[in-house]
N, CA and C atoms of all chains as a GROMACS GRO file, in nm:
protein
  561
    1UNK      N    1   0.084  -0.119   0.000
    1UNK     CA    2   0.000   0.000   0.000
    1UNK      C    3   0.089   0.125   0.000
    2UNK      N    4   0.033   0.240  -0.075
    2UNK     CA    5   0.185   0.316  -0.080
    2UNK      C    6   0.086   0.461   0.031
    3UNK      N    7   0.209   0.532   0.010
    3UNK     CA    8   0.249   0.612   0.171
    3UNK      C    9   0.086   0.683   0.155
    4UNK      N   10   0.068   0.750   0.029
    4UNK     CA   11  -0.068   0.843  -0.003
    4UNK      C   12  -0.183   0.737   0.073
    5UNK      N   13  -0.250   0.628   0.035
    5UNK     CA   14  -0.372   0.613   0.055
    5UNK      C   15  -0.344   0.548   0.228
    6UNK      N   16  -0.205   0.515   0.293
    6UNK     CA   17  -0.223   0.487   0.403
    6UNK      C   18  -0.267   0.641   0.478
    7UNK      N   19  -0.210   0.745   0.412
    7UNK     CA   20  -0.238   0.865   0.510
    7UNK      C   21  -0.322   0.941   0.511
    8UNK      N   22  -0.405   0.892   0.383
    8UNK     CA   23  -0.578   0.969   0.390
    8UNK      C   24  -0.642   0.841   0.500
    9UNK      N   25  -0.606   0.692   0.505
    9UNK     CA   26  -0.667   0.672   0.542
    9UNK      C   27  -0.652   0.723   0.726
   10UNK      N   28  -0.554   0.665   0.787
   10UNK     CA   29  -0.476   0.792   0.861
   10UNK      C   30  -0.592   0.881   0.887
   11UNK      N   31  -0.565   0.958   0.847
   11UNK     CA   32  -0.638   1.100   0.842
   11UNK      C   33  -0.739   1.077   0.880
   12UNK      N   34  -0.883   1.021   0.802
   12UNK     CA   35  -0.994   1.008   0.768
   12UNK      C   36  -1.052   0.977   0.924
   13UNK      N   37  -0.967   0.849   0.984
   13UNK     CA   38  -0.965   0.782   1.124
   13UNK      C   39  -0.958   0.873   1.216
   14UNK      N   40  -0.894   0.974   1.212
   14UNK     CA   41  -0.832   1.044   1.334
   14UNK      C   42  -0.874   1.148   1.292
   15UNK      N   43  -0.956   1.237   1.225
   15UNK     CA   44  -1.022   1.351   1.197
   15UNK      C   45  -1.167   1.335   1.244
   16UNK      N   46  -1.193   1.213   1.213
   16UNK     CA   47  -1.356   1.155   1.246
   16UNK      C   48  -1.370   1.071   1.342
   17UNK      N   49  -1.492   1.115   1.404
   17UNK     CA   50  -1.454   1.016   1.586
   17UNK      C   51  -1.532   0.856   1.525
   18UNK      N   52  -1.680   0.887   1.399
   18UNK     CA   53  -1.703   0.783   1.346
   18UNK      C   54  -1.697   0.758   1.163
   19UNK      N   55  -1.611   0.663   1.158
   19UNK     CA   56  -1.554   0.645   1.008
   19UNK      C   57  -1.632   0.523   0.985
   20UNK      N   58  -1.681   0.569   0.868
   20UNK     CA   59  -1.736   0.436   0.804
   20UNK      C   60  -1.709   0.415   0.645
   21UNK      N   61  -1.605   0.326   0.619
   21UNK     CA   62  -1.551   0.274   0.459
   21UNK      C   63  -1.669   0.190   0.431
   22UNK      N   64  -1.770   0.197   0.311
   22UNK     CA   65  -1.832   0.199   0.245
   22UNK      C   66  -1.864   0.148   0.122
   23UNK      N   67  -1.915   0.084   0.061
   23UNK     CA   68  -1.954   0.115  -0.103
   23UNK      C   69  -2.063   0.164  -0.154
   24UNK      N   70  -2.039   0.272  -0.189
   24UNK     CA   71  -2.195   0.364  -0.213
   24UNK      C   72  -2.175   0.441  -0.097
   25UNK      N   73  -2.306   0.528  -0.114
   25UNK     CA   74  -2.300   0.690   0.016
   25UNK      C   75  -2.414   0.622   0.104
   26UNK      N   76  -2.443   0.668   0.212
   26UNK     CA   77  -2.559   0.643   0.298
   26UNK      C   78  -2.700   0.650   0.192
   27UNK      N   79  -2.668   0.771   0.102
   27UNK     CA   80  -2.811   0.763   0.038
   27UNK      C   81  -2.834   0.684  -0.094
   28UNK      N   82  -2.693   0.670  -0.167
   28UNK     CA   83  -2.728   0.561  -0.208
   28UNK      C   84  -2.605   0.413  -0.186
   29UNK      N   85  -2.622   0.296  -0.138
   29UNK     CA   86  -2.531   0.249  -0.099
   29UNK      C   87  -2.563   0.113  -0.226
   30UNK      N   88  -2.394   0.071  -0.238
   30UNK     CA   89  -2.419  -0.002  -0.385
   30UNK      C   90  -2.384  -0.155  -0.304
   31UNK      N   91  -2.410  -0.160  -0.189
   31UNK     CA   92  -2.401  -0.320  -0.113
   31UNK      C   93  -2.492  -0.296  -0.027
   32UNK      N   94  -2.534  -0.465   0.050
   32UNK     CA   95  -2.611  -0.459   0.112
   32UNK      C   96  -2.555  -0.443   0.232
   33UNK      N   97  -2.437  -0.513   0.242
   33UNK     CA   98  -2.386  -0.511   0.392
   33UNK      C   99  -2.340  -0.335   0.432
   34UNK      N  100  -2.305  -0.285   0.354
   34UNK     CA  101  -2.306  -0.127   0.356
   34UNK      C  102  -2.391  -0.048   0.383
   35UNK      N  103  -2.533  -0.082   0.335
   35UNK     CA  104  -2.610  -0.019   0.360
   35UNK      C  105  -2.667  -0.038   0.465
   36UNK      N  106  -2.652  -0.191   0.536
   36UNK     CA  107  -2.731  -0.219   0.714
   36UNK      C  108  -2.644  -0.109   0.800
   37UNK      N  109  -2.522  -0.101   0.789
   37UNK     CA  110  -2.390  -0.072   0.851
   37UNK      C  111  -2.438   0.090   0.871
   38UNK      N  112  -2.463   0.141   0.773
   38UNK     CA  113  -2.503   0.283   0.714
   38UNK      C  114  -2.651   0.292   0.797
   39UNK      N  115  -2.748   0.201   0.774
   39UNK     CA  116  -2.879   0.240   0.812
   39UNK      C  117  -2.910   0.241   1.021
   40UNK      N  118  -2.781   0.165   1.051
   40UNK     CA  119  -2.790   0.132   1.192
   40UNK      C  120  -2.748   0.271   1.239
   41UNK      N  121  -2.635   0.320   1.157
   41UNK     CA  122  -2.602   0.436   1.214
   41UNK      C  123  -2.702   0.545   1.220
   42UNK      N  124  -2.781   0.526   1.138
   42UNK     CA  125  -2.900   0.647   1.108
   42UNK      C  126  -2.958   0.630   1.177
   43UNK      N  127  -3.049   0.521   1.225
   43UNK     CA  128  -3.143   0.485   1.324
   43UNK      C  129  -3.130   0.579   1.438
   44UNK      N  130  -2.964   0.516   1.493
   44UNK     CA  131  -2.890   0.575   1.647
   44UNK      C  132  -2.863   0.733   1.582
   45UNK      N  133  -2.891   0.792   1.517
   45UNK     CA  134  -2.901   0.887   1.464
   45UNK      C  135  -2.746   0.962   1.502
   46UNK      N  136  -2.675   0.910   1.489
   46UNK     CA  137  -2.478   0.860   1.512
   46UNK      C  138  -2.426   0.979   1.358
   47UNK      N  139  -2.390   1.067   1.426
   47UNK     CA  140  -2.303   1.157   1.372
   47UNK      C  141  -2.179   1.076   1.256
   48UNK      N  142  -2.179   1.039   1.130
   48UNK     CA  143  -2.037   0.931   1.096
   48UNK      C  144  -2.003   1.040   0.969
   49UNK      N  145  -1.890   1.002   0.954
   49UNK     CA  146  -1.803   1.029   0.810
   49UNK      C  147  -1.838   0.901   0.724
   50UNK      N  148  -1.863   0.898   0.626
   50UNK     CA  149  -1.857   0.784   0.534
   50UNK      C  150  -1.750   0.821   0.414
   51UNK      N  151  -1.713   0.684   0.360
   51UNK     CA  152  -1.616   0.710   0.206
   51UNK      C  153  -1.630   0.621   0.127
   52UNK      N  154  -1.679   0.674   0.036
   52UNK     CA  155  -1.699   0.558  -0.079
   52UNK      C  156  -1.564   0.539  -0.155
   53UNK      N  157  -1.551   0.363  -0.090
   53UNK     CA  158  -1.426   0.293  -0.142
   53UNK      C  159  -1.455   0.251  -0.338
   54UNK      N  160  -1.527   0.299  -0.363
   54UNK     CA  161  -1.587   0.264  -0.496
   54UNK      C  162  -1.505   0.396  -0.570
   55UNK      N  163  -1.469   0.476  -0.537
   55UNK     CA  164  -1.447   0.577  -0.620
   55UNK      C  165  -1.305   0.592  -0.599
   56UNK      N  166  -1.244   0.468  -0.535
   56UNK     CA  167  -1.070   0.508  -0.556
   56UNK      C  168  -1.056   0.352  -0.516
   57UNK      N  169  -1.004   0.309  -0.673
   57UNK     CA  170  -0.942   0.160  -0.589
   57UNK      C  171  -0.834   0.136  -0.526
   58UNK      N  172  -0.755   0.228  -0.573
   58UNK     CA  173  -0.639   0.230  -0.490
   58UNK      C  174  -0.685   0.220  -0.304
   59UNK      N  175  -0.759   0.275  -0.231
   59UNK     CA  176  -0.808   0.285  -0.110
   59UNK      C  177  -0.907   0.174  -0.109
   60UNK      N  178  -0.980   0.107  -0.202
   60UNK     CA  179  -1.038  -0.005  -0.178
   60UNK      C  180  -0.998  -0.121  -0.129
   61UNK      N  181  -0.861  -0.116  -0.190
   61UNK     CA  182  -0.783  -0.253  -0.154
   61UNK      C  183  -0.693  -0.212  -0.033
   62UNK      N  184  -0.672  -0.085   0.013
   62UNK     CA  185  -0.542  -0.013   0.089
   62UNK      C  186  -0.634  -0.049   0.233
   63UNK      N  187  -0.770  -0.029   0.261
   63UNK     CA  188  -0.858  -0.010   0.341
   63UNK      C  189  -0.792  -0.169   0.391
   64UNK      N  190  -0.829  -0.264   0.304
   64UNK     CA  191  -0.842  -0.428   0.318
   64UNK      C  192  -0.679  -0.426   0.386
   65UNK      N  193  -0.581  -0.391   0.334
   65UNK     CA  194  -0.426  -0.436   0.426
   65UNK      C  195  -0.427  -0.325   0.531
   66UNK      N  196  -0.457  -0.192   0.578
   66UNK     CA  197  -0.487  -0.125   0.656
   66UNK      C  198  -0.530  -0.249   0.776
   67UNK      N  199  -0.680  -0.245   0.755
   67UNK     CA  200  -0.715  -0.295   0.850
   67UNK      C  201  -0.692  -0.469   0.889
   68UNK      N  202  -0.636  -0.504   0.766
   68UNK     CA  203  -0.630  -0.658   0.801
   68UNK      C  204  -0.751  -0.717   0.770
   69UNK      N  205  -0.848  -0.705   0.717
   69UNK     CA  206  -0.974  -0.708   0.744
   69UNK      C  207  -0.997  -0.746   0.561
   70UNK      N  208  -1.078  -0.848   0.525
   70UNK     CA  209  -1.068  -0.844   0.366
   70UNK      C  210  -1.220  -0.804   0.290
   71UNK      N  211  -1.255  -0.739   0.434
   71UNK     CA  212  -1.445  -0.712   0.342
   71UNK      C  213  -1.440  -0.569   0.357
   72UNK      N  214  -1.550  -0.499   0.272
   72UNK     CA  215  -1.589  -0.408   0.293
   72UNK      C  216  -1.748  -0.397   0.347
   73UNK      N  217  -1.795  -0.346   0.396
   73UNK     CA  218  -1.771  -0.208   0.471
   73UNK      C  219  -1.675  -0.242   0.628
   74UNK      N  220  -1.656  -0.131   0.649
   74UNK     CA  221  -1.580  -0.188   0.761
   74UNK      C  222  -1.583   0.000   0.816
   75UNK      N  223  -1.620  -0.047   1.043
   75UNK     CA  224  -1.640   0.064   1.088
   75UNK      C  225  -1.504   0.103   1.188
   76UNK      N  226  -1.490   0.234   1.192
   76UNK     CA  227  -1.368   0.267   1.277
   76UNK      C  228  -1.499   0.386   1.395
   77UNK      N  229  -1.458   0.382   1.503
   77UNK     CA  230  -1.489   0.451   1.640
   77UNK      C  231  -1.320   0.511   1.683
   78UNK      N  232  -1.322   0.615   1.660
   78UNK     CA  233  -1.172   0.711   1.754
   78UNK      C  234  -1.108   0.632   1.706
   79UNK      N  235  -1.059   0.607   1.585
   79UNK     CA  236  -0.936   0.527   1.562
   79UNK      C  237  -0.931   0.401   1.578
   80UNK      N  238  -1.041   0.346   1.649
   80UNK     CA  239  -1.006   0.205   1.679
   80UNK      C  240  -1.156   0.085   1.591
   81UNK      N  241  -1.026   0.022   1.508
   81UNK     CA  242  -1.118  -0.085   1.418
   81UNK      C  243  -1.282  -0.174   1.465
   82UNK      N  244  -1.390  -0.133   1.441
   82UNK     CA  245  -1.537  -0.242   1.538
   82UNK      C  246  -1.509  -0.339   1.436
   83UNK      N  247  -1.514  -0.389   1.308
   83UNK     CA  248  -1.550  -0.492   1.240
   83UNK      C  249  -1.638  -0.454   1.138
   84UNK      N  250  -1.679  -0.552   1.068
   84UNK     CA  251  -1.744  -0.540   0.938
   84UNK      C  252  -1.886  -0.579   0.953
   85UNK      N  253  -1.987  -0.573   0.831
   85UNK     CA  254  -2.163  -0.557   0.907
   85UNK      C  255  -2.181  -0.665   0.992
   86UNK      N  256  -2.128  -0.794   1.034
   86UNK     CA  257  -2.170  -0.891   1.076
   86UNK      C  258  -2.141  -0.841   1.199
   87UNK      N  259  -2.071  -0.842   1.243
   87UNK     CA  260  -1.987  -0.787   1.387
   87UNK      C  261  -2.094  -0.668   1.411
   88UNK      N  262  -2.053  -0.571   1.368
   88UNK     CA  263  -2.160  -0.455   1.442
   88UNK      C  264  -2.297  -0.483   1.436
   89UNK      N  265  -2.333  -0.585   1.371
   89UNK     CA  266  -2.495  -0.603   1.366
   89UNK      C  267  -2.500  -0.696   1.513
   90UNK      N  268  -2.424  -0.743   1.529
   90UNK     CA  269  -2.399  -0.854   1.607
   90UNK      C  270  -2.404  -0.776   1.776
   91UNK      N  271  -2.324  -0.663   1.737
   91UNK     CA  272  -2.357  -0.565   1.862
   91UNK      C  273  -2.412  -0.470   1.858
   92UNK      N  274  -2.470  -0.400   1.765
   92UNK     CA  275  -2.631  -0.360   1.718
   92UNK      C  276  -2.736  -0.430   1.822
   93UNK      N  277  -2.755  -0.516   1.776
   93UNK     CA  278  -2.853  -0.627   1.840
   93UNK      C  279  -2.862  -0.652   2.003
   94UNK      N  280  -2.742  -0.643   2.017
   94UNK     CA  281  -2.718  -0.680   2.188
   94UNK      C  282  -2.666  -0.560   2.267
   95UNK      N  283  -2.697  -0.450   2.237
   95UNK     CA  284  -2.660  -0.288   2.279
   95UNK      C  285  -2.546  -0.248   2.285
   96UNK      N  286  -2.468  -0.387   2.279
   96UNK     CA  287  -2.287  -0.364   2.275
   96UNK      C  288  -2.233  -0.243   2.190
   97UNK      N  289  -2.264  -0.187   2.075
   97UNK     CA  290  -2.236  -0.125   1.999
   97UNK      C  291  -2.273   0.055   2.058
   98UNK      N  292  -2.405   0.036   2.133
   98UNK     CA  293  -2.438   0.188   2.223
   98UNK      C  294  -2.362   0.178   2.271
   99UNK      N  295  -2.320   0.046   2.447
   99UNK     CA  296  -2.288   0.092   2.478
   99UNK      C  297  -2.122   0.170   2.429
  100UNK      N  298  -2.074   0.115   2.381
  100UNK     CA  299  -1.954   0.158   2.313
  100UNK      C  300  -1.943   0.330   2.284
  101UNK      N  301  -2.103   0.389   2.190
  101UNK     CA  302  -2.069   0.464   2.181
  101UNK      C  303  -2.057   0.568   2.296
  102UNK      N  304  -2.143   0.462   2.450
  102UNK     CA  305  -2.149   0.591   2.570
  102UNK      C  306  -1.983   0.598   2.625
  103UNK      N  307  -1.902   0.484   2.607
  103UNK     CA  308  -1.775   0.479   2.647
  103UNK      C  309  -1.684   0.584   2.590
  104UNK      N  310  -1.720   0.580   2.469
  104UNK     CA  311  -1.590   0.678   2.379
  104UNK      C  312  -1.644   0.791   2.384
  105UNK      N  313  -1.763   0.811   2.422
  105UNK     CA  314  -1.835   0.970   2.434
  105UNK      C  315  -1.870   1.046   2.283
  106UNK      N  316  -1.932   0.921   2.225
  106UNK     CA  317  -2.003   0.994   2.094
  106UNK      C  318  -2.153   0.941   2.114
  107UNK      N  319  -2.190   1.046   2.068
  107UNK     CA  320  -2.363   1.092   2.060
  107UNK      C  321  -2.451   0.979   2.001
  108UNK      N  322  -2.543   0.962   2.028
  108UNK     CA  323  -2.685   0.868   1.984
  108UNK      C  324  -2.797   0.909   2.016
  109UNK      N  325  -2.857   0.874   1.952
  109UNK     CA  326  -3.012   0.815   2.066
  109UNK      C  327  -3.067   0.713   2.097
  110UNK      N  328  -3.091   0.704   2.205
  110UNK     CA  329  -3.097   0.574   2.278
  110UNK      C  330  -3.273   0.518   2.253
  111UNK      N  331  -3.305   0.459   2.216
  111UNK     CA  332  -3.423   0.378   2.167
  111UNK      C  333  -3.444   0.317   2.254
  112UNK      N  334  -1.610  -1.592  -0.961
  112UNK     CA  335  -1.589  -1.764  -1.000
  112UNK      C  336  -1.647  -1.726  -0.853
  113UNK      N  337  -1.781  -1.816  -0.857
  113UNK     CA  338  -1.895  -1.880  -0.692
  113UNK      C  339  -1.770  -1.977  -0.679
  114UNK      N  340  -1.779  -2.009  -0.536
  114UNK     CA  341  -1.716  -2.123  -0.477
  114UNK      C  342  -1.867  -2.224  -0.428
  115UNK      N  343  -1.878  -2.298  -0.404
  115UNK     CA  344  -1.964  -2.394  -0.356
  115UNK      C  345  -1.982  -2.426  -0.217
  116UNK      N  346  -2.086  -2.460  -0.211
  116UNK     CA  347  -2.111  -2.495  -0.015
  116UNK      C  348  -2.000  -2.583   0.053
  117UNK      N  349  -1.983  -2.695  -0.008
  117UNK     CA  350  -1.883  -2.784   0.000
  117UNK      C  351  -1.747  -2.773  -0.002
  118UNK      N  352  -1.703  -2.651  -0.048
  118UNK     CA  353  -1.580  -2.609  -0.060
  118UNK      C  354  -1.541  -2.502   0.057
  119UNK      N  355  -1.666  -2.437   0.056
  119UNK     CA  356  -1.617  -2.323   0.188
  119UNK      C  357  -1.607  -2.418   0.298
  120UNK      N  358  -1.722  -2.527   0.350
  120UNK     CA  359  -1.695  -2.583   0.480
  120UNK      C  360  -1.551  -2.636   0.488
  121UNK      N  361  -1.507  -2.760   0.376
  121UNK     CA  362  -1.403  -2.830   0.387
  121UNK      C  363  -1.282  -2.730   0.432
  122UNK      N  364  -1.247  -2.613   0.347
  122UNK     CA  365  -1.168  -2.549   0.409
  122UNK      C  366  -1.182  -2.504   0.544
  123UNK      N  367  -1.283  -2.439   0.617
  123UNK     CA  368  -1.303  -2.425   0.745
  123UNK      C  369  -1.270  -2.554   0.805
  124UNK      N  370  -1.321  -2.666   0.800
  124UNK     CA  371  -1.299  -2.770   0.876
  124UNK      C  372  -1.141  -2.771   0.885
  125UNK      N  373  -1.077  -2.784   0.762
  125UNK     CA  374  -0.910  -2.819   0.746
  125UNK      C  375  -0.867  -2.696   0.813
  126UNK      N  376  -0.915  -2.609   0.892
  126UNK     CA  377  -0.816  -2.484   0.951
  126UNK      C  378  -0.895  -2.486   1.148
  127UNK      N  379  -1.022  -2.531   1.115
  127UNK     CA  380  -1.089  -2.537   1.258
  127UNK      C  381  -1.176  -2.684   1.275
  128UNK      N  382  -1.082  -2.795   1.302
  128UNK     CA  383  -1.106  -2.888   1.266
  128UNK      C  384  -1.214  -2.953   1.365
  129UNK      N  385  -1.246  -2.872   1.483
  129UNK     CA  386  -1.405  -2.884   1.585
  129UNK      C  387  -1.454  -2.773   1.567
  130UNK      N  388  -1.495  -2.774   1.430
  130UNK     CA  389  -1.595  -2.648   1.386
  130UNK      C  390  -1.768  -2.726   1.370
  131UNK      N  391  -1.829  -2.666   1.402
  131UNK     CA  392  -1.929  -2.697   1.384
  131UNK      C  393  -1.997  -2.576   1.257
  132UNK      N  394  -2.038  -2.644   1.155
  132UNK     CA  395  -2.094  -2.519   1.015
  132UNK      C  396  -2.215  -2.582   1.037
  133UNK      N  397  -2.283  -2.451   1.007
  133UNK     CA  398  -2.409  -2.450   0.952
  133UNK      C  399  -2.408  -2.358   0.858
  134UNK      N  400  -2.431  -2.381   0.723
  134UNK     CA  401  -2.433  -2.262   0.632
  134UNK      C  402  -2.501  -2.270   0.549
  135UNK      N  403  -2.526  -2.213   0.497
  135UNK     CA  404  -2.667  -2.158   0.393
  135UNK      C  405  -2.644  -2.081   0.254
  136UNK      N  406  -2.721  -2.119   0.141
  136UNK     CA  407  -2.666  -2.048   0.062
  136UNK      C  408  -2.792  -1.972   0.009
  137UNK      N  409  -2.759  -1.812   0.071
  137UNK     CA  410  -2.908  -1.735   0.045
  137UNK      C  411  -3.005  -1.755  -0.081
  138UNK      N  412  -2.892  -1.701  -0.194
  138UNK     CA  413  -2.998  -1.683  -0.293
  138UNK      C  414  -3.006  -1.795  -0.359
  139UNK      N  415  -2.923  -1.875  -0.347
  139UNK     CA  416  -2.922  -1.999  -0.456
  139UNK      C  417  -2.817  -1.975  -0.569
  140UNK      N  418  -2.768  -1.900  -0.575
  140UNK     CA  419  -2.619  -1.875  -0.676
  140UNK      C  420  -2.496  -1.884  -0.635
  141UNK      N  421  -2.486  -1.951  -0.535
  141UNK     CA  422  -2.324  -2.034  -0.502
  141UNK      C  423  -2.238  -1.938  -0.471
  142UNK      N  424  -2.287  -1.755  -0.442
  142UNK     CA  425  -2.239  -1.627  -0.419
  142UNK      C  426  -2.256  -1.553  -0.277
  143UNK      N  427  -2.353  -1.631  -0.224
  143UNK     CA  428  -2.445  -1.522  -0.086
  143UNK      C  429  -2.473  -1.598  -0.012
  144UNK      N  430  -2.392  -1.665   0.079
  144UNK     CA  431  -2.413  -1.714   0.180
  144UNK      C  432  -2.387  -1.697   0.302
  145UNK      N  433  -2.456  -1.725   0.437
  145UNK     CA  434  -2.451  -1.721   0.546
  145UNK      C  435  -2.411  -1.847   0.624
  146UNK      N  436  -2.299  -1.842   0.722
  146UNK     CA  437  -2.237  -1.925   0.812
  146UNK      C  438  -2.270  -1.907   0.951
  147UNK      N  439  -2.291  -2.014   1.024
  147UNK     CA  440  -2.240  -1.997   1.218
  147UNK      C  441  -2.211  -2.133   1.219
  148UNK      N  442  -2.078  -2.048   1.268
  148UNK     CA  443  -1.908  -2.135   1.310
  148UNK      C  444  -1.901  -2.168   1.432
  149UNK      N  445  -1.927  -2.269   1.528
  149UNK     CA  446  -1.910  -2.298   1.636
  149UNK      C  447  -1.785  -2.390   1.665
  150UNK      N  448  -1.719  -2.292   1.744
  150UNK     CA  449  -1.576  -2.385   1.737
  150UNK      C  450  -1.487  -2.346   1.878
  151UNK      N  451  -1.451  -2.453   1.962
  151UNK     CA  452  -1.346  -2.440   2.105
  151UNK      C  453  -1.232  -2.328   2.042
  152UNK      N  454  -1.193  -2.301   1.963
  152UNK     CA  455  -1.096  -2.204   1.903
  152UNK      C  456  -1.112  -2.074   1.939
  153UNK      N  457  -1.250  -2.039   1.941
  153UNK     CA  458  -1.293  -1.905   1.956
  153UNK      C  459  -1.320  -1.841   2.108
  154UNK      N  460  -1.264  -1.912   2.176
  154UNK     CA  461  -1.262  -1.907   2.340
  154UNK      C  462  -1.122  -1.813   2.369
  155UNK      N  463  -1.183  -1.701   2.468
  155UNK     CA  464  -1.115  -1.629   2.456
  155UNK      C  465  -1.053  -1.496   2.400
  156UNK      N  466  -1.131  -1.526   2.274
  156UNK     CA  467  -1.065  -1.453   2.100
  156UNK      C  468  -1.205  -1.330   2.112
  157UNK      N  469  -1.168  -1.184   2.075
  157UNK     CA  470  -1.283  -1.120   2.027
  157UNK      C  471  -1.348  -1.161   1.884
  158UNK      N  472  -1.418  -1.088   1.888
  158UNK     CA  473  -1.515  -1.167   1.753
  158UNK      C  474  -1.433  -1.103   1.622
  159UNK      N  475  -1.303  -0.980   1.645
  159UNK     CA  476  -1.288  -0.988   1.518
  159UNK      C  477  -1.158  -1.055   1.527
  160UNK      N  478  -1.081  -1.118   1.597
  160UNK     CA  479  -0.998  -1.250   1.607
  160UNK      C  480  -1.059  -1.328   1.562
  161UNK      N  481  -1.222  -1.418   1.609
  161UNK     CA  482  -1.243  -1.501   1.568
  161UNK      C  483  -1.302  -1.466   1.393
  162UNK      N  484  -1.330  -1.400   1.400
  162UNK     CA  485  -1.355  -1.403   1.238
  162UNK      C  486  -1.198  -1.409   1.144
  163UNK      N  487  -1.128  -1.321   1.181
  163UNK     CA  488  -1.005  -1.320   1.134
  163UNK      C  489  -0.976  -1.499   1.109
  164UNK      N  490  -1.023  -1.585   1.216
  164UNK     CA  491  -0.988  -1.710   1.193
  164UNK      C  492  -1.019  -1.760   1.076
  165UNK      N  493  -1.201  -1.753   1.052
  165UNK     CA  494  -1.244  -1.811   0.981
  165UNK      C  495  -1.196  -1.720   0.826
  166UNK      N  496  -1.174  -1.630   0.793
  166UNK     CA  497  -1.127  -1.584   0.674
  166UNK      C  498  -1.031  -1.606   0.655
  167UNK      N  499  -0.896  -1.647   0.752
  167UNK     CA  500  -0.756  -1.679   0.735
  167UNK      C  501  -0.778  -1.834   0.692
  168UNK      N  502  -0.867  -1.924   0.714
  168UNK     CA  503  -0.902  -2.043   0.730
  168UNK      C  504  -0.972  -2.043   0.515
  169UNK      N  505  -0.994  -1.932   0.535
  169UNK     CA  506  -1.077  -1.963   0.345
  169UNK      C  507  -0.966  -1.882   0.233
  170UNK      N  508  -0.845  -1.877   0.323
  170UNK     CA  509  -0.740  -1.874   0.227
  170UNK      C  510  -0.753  -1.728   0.164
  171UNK      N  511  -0.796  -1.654   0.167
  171UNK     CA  512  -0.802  -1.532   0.087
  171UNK      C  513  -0.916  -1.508  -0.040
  172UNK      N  514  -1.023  -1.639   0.002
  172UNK     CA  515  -1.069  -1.624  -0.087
  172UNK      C  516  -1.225  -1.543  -0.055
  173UNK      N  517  -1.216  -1.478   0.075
  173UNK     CA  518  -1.325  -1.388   0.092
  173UNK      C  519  -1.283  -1.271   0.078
  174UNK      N  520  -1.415  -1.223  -0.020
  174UNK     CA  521  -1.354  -1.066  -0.068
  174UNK      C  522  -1.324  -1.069  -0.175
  175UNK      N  523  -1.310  -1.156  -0.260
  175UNK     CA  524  -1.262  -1.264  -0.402
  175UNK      C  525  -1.365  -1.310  -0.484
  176UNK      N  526  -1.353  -1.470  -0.472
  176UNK     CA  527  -1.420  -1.522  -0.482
  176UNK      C  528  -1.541  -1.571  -0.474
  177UNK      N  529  -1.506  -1.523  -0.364
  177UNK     CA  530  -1.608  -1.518  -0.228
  177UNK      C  531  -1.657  -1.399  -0.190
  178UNK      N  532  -1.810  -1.375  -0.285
  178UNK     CA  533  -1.837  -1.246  -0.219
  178UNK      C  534  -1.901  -1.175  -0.128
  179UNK      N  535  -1.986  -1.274  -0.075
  179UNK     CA  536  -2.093  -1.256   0.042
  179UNK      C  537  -2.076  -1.371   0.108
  180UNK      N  538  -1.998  -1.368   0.207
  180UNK     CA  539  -2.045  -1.458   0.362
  180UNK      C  540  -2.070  -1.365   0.440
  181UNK      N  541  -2.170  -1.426   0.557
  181UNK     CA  542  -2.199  -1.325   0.632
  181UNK      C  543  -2.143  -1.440   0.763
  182UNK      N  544  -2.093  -1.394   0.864
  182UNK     CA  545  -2.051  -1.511   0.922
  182UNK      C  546  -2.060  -1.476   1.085
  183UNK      N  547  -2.159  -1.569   1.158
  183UNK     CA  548  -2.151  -1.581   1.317
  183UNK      C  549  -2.078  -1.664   1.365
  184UNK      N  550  -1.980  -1.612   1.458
  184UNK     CA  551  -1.945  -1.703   1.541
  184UNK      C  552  -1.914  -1.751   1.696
  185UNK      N  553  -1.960  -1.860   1.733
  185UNK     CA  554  -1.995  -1.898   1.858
  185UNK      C  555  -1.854  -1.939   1.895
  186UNK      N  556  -1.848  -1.956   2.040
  186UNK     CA  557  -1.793  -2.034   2.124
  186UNK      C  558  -1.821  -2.151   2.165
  187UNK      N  559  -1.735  -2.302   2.156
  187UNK     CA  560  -1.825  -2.399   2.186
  187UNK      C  561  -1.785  -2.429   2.357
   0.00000   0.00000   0.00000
C-alpha cells in the first residue's frame, strides 16, 4: 500500500470520531452489507463520516491491508477498528455497539 | 468464480477442525451465503480475532471469490 492512501486513510480515522468505509454513500449504498452498517447508524441517529471505497481503488484494496480485514464495509470509532456488518450487527442487536458509543463519548439516541 | 457450499466448509474444517458449520446459501447462486461457526478455538478470542480465523481459514478467498459470507461465530 503506498504512503498516499495509508495517510488519507490515517487521516480520515483520526479527523472523524465515526468512520465508516463503504460502497456507495448512505443515500445511495451499492451493497447490502453497507447499507445495514449505514442504516444502523441512522437509526442511532450517530453523527459518521462515510467514504466511498468505490471511487478510488487504490483505497479499496489499501482499506483491506490497513485494516487486516478483507471485506468491505468496515467501521472505525476514535481510531479504533469495530468490524465489518456482521460484527456490528452482532452488537447492534445486543446494545454492545451503544454501549460503546457511551464509552468513547459519541452521541446517539438511545431507543 | 462462486465457490460452492462444500468447498467453503471443507476449508473451514481443514483450519478449525471442531468447527461446527451450519451454512446456507441465500440466494441460490453459489455467491451469498450465510455461516455460524461454532468452534473451542474461539474461546477467549474477540469476535474480530475469531472471524479473522475463519477468513484466514478460506485462504483469501473472501472478498474474491467469495463475495458474500456473512458469518456468526460462537464459542463452543
Amino acid at each position: 500500500m503506498n504512503e498516499v492512501i495509508s495517510n488519507l486513510i490515517k487521516n480520515e480515522i483520526e479527523q472523524n470520531d465515526v468512520c465508516l468505509f463503504m460502497k456507495g454513500t448512505p443515500d445511495t449504498p451499492q451493497c447490502g452489507f453497507s447499507m445495514a452498517i449505514s442504516n444502523m447508524l441512522k437509526i442511532l441517529e450517530v453523527n459518521f463520516k462515510s467514504i466511498n471505497v468505490l471511487e478510488n481503488e487504490e483505497l479499496r484494496q489499501g482499506i483491506k491491508t490497513f485494516s487486516d480485514w478483507p471485506t468491505i464495509p468496515q467501521l472505525y470509532l476514535k481510531g479504533e477498528f469495530l468490524g465489518g456488518c456482521d460484527i456490528v450487527k452482532e452488537m447492534y442487536e445486543s446494545g454492545e455497539l451503544q454501549k460503546k458509543f457511551s464509552e468513547k463519548s459519541i452521541n446517539y439516541i438511545k431507543k | 468464480m462462486p465457490m460452492n457450499l462444500t468447498e467453503i466448509e471443507n476449508l473451514v474444517k481443514e483450519a478449525i477442525p471442531d468447527a461446527v458449520i451450519d451454512i446456507q446459501d441465500l440466494a441460490g447462486d453459489s455467491n451469498h451465503y450465510s455461516a455460524t461457526i461454532i468452534s473451542s478455538l474461539f474461546k477467549g478470542k474477540s469476535k474480530i480475532e475469531q472471524h479473522k480465523l475463519v477468513y484466514s481459514a478460506l485462504k483469501g478467498k473472501m472478498g474474491n471469490e467469495l463475495h458474500a459470507l456473512s458469518i456468526k461465530t460462537k464459542e463452543k
